[in-house]
mmCIF entry with sequence, helices, sheets and N, C-alpha, C, O atoms, coordinates in Angstrom:
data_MODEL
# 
_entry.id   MODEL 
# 
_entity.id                         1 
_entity.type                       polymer 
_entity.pdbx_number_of_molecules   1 
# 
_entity_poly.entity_id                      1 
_entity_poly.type                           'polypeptide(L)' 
_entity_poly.nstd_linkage                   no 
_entity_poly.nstd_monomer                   no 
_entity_poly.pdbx_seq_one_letter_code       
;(UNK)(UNK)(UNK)(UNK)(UNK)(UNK)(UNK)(UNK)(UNK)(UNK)(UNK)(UNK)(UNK)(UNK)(UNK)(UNK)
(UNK)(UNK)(UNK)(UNK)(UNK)(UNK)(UNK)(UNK)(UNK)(UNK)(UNK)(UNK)(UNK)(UNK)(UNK)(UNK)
(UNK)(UNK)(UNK)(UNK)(UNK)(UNK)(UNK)(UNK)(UNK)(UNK)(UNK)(UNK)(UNK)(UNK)(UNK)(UNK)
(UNK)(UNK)(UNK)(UNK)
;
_entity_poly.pdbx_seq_one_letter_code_can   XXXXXXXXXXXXXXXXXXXXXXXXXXXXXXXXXXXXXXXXXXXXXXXXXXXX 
_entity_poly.pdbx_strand_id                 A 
# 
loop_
_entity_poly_seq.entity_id 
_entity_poly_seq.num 
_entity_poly_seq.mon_id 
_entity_poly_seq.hetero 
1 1  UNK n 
1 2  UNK n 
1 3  UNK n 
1 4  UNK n 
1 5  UNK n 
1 6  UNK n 
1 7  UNK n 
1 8  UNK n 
1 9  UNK n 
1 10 UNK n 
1 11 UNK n 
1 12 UNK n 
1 13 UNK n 
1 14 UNK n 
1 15 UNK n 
1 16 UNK n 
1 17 UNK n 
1 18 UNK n 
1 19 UNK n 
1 20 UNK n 
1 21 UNK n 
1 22 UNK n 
1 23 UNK n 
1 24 UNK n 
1 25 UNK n 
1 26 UNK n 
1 27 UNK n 
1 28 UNK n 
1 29 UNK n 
1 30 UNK n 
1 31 UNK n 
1 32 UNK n 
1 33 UNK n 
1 34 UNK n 
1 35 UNK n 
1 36 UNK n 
1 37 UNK n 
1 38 UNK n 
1 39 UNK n 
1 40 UNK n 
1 41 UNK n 
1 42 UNK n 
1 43 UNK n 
1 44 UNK n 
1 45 UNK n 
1 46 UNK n 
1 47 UNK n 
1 48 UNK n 
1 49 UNK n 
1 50 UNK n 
1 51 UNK n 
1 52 UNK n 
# 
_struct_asym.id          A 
_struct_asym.entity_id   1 
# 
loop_
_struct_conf.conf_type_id 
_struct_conf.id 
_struct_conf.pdbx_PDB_helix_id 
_struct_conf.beg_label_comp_id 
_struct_conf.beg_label_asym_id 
_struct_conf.beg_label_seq_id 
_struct_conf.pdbx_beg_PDB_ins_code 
_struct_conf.end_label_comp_id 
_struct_conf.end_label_asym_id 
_struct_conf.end_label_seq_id 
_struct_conf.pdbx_end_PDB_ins_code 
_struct_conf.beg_auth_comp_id 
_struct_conf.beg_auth_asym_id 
_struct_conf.beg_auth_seq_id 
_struct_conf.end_auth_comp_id 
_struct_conf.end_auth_asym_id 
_struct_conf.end_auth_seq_id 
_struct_conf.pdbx_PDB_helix_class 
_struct_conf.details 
_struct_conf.pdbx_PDB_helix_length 
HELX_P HELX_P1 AA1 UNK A 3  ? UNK A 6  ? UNK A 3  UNK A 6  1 ? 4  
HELX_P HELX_P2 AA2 UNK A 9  ? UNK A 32 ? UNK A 9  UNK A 32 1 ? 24 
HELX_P HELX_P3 AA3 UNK A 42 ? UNK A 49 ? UNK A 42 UNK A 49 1 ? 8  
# 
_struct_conf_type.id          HELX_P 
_struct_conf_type.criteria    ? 
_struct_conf_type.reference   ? 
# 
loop_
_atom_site.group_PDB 
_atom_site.id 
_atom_site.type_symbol 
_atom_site.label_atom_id 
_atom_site.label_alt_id 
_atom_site.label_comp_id 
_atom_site.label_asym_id 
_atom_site.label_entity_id 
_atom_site.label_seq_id 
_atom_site.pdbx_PDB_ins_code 
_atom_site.Cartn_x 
_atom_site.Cartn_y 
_atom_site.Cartn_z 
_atom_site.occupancy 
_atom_site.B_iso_or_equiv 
_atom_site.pdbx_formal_charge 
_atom_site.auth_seq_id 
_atom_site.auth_comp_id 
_atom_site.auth_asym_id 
_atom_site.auth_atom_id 
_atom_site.pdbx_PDB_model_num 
ATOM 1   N N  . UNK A 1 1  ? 0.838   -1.170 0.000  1.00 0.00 ? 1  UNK A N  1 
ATOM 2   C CA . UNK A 1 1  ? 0.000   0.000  0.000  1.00 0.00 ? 1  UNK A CA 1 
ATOM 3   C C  . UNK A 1 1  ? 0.892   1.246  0.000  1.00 0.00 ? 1  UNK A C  1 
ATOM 4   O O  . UNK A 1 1  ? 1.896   1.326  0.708  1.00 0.00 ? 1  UNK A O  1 
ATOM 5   N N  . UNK A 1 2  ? 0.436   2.317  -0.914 1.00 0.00 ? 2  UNK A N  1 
ATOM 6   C CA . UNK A 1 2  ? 1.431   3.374  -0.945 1.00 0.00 ? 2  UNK A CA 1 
ATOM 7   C C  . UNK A 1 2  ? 0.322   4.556  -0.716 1.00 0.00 ? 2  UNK A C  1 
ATOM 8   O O  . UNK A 1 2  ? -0.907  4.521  -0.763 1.00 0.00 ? 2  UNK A O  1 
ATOM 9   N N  . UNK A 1 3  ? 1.581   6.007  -0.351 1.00 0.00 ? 3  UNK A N  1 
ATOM 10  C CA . UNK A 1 3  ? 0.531   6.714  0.238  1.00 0.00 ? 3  UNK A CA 1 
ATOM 11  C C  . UNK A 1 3  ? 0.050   7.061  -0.964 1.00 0.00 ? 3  UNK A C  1 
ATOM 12  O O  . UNK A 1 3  ? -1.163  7.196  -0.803 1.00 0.00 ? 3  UNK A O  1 
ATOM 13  N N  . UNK A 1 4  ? 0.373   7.314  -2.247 1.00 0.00 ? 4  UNK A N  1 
ATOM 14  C CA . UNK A 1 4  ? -0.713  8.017  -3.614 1.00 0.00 ? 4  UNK A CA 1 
ATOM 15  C C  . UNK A 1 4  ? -1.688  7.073  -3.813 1.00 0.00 ? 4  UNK A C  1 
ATOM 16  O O  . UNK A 1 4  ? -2.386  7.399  -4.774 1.00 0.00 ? 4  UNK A O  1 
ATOM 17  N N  . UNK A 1 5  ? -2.134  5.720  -3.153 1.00 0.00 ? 5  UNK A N  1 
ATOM 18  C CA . UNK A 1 5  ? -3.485  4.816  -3.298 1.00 0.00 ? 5  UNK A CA 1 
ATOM 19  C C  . UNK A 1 5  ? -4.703  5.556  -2.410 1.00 0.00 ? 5  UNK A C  1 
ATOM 20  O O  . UNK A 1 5  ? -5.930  5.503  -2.494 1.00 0.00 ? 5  UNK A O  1 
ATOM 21  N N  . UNK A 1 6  ? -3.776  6.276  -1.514 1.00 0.00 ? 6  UNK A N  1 
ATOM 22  C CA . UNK A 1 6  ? -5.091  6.948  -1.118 1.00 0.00 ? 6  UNK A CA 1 
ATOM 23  C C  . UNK A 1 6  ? -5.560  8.093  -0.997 1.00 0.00 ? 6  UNK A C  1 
ATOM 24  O O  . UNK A 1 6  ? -6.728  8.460  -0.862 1.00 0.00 ? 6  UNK A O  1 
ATOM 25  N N  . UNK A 1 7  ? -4.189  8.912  -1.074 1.00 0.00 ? 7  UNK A N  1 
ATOM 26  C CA . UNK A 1 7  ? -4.508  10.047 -1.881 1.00 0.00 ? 7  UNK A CA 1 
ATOM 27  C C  . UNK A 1 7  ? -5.173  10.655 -3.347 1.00 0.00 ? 7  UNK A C  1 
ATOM 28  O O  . UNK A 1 7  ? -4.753  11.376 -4.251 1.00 0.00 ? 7  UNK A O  1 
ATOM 29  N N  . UNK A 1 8  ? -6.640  9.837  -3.007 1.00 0.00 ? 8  UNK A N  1 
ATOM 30  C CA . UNK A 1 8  ? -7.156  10.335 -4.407 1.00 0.00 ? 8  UNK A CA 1 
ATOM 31  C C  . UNK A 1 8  ? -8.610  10.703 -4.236 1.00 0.00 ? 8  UNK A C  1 
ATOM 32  O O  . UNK A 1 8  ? -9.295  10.492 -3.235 1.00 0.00 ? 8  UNK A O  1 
ATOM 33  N N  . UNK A 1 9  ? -9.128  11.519 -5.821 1.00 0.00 ? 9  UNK A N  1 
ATOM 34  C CA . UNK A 1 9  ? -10.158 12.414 -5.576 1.00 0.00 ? 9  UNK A CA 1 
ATOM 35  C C  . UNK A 1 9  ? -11.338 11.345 -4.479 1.00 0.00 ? 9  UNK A C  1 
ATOM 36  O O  . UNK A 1 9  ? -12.023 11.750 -3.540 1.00 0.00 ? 9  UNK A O  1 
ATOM 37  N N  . UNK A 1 10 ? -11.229 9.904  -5.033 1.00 0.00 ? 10 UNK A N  1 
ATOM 38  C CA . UNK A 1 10 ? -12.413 9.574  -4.748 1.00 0.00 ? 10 UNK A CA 1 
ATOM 39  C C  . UNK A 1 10 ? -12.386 8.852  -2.879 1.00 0.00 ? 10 UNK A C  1 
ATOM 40  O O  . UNK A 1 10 ? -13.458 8.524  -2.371 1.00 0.00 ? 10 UNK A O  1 
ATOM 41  N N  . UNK A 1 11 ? -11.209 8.723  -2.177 1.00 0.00 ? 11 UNK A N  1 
ATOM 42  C CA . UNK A 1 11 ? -10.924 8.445  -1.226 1.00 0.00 ? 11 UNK A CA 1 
ATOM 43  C C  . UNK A 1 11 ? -11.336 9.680  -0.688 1.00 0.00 ? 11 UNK A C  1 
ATOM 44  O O  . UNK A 1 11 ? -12.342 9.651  0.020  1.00 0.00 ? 11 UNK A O  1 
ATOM 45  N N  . UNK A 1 12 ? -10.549 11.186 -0.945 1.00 0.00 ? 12 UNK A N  1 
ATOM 46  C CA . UNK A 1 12 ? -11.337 12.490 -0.605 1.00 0.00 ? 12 UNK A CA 1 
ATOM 47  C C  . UNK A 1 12 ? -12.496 12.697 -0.396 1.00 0.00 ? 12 UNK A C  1 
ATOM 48  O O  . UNK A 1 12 ? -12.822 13.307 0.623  1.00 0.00 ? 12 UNK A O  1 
ATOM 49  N N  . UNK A 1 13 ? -13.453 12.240 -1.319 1.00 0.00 ? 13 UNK A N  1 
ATOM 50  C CA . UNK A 1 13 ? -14.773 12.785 -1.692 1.00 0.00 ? 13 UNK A CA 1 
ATOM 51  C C  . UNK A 1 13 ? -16.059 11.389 -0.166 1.00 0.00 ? 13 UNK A C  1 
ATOM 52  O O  . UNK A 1 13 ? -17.119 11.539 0.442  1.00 0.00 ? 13 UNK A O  1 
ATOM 53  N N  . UNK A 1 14 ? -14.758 9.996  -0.309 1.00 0.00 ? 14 UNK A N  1 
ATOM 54  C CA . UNK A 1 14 ? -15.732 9.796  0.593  1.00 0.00 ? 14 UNK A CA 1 
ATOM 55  C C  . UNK A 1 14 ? -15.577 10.089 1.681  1.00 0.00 ? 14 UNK A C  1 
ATOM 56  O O  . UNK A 1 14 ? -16.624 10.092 2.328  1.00 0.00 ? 14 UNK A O  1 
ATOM 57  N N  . UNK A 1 15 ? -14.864 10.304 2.115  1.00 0.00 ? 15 UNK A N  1 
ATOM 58  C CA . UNK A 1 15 ? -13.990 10.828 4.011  1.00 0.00 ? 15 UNK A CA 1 
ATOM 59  C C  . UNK A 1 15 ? -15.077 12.042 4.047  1.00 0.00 ? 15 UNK A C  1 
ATOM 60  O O  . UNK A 1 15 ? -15.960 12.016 4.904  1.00 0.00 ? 15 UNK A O  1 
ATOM 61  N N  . UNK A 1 16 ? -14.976 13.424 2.822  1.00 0.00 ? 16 UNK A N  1 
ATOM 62  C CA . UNK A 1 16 ? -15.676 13.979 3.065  1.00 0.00 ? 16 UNK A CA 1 
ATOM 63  C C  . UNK A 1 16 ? -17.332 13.884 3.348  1.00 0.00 ? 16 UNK A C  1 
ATOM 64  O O  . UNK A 1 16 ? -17.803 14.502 4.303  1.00 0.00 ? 16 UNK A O  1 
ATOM 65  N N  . UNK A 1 17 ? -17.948 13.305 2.717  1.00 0.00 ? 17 UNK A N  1 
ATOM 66  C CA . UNK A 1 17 ? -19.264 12.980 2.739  1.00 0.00 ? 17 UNK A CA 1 
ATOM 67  C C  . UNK A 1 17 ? -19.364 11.925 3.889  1.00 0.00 ? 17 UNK A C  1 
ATOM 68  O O  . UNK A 1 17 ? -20.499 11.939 4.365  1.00 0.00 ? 17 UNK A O  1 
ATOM 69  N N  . UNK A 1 18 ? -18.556 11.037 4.473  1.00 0.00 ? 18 UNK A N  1 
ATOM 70  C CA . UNK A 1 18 ? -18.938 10.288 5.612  1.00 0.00 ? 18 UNK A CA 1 
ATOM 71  C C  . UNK A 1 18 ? -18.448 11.695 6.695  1.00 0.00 ? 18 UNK A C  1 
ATOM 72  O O  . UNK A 1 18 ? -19.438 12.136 7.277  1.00 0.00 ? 18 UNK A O  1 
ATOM 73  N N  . UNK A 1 19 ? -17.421 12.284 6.974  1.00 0.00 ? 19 UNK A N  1 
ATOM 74  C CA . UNK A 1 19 ? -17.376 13.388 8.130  1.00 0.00 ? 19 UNK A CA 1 
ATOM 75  C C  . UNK A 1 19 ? -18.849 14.250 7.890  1.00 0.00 ? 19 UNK A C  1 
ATOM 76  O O  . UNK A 1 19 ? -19.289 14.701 8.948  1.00 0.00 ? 19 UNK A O  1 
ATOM 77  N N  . UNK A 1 20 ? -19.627 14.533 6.756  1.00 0.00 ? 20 UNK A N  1 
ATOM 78  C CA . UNK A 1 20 ? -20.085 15.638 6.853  1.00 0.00 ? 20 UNK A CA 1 
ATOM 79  C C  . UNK A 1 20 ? -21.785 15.329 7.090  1.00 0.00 ? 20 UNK A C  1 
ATOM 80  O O  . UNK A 1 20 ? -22.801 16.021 7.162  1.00 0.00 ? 20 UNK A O  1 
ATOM 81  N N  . UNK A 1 21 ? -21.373 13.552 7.178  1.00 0.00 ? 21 UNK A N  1 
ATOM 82  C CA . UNK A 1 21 ? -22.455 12.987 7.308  1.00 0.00 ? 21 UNK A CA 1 
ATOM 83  C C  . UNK A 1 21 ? -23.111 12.744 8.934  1.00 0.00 ? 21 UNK A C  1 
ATOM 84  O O  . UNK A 1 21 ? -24.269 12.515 9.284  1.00 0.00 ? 21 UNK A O  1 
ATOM 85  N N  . UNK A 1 22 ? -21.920 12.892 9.691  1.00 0.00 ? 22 UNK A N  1 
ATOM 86  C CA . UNK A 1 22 ? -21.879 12.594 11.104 1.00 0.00 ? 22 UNK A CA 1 
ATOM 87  C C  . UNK A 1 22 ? -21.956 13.801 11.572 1.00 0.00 ? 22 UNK A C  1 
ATOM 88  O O  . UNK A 1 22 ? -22.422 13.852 12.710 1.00 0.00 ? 22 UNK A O  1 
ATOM 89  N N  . UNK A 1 23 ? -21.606 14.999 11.003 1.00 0.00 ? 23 UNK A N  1 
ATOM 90  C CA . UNK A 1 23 ? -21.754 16.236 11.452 1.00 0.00 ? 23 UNK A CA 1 
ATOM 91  C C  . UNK A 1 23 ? -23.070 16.977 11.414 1.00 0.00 ? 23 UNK A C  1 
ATOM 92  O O  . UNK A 1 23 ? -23.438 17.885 12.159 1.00 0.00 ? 23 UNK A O  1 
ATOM 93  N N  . UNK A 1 24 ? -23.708 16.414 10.403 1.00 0.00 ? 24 UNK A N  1 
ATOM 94  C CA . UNK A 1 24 ? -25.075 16.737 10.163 1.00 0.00 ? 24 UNK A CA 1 
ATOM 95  C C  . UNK A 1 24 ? -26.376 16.089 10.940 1.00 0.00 ? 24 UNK A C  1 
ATOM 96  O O  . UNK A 1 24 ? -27.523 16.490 11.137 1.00 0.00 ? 24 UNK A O  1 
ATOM 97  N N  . UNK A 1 25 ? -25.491 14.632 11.362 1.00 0.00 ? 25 UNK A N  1 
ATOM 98  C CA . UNK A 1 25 ? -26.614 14.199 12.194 1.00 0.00 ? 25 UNK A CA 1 
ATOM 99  C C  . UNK A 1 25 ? -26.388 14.565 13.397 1.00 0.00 ? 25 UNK A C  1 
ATOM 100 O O  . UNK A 1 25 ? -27.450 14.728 13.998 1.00 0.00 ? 25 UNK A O  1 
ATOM 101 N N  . UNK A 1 26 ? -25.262 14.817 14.174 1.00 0.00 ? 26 UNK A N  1 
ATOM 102 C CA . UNK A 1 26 ? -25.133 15.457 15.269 1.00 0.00 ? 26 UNK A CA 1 
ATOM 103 C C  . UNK A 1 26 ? -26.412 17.105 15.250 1.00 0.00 ? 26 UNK A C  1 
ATOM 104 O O  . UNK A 1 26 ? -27.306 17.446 16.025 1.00 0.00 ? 26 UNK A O  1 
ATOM 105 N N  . UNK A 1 27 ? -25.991 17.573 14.273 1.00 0.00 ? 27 UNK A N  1 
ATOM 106 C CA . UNK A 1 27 ? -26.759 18.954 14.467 1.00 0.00 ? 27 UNK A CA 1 
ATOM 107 C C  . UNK A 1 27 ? -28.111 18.715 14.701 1.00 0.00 ? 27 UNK A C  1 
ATOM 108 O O  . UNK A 1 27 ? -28.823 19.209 15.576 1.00 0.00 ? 27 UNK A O  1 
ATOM 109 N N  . UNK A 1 28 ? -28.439 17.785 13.701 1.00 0.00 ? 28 UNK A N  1 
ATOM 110 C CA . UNK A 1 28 ? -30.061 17.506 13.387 1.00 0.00 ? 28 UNK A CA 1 
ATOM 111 C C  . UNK A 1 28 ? -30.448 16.781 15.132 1.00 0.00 ? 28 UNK A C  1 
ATOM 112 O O  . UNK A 1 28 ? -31.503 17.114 15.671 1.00 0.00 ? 28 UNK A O  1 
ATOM 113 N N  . UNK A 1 29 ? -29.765 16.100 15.633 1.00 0.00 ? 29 UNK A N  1 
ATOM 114 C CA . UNK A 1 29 ? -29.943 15.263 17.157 1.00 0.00 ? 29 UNK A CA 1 
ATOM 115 C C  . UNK A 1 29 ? -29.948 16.705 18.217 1.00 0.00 ? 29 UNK A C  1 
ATOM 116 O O  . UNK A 1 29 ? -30.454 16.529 19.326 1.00 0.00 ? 29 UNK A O  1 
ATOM 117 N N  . UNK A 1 30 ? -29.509 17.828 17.959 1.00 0.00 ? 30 UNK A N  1 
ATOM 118 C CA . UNK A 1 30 ? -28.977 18.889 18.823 1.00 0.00 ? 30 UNK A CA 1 
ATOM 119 C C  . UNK A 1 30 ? -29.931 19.550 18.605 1.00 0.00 ? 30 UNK A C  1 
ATOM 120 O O  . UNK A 1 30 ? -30.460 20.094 19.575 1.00 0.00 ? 30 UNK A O  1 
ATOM 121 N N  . UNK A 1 31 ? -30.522 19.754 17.221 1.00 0.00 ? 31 UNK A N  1 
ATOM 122 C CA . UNK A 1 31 ? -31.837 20.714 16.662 1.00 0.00 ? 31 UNK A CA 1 
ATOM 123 C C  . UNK A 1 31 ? -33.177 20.126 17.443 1.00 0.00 ? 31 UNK A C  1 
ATOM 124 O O  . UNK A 1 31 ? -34.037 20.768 18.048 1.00 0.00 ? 31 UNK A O  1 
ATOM 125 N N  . UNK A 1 32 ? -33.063 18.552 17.212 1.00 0.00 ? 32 UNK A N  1 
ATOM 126 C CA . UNK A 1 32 ? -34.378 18.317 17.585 1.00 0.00 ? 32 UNK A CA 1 
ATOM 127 C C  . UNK A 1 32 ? -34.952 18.102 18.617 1.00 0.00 ? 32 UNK A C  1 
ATOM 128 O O  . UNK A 1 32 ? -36.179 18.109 18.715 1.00 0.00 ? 32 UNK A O  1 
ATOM 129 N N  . UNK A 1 33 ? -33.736 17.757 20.055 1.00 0.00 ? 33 UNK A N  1 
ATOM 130 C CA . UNK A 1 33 ? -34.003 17.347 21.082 1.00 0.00 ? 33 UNK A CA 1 
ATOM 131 C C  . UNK A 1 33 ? -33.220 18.346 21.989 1.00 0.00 ? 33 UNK A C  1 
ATOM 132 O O  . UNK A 1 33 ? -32.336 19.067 21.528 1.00 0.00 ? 33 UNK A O  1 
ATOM 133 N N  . UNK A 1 34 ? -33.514 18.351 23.035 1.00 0.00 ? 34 UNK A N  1 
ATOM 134 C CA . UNK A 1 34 ? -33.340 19.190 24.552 1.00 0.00 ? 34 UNK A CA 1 
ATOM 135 C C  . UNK A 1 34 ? -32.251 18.092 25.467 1.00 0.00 ? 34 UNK A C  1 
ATOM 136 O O  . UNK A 1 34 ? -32.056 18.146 26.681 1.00 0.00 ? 34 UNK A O  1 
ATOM 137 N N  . UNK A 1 35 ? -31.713 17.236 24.613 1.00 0.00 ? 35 UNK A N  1 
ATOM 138 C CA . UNK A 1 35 ? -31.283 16.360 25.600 1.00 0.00 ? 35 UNK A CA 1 
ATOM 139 C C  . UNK A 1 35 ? -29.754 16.760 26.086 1.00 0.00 ? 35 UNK A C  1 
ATOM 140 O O  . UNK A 1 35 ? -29.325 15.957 26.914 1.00 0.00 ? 35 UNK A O  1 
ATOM 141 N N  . UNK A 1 36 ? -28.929 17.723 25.783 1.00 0.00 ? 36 UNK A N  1 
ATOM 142 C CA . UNK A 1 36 ? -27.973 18.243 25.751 1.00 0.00 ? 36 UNK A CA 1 
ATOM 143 C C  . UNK A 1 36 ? -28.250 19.831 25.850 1.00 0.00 ? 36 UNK A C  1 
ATOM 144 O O  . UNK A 1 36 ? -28.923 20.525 25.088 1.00 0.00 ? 36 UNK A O  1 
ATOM 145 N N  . UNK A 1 37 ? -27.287 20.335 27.413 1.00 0.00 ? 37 UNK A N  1 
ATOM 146 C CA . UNK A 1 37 ? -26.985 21.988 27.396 1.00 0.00 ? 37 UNK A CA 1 
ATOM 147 C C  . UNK A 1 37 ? -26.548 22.285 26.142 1.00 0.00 ? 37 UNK A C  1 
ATOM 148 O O  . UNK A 1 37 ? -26.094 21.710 25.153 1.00 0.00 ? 37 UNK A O  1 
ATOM 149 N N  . UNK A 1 38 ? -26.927 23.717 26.631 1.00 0.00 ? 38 UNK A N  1 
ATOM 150 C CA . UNK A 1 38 ? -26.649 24.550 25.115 1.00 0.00 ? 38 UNK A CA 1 
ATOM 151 C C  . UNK A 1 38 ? -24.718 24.804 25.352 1.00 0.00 ? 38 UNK A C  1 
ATOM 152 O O  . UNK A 1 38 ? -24.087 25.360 24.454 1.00 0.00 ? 38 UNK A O  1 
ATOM 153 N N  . UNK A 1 39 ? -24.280 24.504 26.142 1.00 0.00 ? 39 UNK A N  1 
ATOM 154 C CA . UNK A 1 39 ? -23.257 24.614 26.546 1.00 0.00 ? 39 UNK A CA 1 
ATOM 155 C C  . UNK A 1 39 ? -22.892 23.478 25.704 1.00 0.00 ? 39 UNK A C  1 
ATOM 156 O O  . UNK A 1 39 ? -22.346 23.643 24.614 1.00 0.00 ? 39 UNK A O  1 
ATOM 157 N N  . UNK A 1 40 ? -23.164 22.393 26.153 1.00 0.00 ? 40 UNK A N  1 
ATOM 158 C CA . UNK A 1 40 ? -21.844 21.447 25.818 1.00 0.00 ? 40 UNK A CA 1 
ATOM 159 C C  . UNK A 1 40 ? -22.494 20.642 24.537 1.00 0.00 ? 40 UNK A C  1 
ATOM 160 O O  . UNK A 1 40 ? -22.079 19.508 24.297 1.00 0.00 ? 40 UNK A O  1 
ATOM 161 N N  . UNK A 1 41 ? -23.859 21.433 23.443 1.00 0.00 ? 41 UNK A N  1 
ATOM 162 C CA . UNK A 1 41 ? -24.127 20.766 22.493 1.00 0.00 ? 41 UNK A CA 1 
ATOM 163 C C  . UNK A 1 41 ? -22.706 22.005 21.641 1.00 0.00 ? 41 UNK A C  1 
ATOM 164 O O  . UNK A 1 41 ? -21.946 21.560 20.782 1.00 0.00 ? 41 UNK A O  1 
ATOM 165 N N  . UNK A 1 42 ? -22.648 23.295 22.056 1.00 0.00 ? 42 UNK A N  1 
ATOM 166 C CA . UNK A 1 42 ? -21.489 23.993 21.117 1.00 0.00 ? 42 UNK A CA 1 
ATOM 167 C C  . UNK A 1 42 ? -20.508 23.343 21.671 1.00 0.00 ? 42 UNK A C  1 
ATOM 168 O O  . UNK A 1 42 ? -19.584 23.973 21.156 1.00 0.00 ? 42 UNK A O  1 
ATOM 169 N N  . UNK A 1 43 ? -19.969 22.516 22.368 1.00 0.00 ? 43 UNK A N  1 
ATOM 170 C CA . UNK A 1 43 ? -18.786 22.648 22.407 1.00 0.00 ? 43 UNK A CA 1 
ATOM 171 C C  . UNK A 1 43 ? -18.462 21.243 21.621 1.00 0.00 ? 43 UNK A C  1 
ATOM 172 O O  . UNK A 1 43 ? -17.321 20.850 21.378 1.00 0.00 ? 43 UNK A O  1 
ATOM 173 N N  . UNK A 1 44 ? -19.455 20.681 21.332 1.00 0.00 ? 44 UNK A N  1 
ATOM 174 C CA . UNK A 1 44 ? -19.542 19.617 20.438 1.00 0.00 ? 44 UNK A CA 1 
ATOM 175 C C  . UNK A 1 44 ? -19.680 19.642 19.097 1.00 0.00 ? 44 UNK A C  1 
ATOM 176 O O  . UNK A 1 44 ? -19.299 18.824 18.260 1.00 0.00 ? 44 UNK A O  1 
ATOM 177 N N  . UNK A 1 45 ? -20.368 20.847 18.952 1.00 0.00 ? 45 UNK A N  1 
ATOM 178 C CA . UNK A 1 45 ? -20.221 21.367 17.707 1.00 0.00 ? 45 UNK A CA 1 
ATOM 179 C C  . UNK A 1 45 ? -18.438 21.719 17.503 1.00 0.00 ? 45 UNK A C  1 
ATOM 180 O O  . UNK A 1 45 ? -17.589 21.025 16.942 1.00 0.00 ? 45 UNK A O  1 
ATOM 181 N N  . UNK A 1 46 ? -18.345 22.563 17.937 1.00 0.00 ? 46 UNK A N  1 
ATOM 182 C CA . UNK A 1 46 ? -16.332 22.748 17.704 1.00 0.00 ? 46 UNK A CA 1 
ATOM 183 C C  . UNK A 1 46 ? -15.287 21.858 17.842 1.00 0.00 ? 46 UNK A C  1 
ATOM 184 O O  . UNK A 1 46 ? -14.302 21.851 17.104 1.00 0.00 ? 46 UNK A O  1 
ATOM 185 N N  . UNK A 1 47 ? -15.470 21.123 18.747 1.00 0.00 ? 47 UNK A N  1 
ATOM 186 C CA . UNK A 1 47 ? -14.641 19.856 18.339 1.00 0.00 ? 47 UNK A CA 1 
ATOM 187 C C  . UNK A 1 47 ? -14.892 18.533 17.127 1.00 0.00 ? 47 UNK A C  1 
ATOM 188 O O  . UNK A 1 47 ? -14.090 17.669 16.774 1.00 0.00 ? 47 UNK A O  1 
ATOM 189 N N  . UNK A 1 48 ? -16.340 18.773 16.669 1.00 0.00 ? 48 UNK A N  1 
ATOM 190 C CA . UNK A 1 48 ? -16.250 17.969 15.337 1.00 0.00 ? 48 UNK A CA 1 
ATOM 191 C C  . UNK A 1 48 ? -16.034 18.844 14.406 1.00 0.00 ? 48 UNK A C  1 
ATOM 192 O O  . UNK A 1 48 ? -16.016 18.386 13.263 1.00 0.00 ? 48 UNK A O  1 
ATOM 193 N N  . UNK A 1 49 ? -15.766 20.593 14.598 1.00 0.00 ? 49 UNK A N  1 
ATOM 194 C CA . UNK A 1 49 ? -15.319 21.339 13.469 1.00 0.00 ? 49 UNK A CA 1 
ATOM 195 C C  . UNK A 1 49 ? -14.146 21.344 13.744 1.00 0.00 ? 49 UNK A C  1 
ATOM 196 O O  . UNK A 1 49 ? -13.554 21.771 12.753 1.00 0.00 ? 49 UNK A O  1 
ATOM 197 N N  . UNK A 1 50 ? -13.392 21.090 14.605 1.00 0.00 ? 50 UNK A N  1 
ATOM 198 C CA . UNK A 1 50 ? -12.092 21.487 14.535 1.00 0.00 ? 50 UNK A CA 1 
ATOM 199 C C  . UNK A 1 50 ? -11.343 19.776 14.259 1.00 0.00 ? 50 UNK A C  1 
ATOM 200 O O  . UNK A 1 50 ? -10.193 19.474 13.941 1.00 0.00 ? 50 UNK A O  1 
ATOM 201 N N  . UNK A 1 51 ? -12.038 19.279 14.421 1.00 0.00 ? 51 UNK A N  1 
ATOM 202 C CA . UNK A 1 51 ? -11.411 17.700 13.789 1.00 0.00 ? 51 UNK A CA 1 
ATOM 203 C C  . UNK A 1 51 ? -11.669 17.478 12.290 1.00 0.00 ? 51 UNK A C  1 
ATOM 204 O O  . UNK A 1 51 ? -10.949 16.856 11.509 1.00 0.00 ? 51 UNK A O  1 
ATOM 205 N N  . UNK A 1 52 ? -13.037 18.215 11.989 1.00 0.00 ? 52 UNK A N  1 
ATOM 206 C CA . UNK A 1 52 ? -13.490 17.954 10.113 1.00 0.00 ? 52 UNK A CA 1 
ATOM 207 C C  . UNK A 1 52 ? -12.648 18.727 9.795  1.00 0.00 ? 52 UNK A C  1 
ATOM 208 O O  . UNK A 1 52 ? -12.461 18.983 8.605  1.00 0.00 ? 52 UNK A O  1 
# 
């Protein structure tokens, strides 16, 4: 395995769409329910932005 096997558009494109997929359901779980402070649903928000 070399690193240019995975350096490519389509390895990119899915990392992106699976991160942006988990990020979206986090929001949508944060939007719809009360089950998390407003405190520590942002701070959950920033650590999956600062990891995506």
């Amino acid at each position: 395995m070399t690193k240019e096997k995975f350096l490519t558009l389509r390895w990119n494109n899915i990392l992106t769409l699976g991160f942006g997929l988990i990020m979206l359901a986090y929001v949508g779980f944060v939007i719809s329910t009360s089950a998390l402070s407003d405190v520590i649903a942002f701070i959950g928000l920033v650590l999956i932005g600062a990891v995506y």
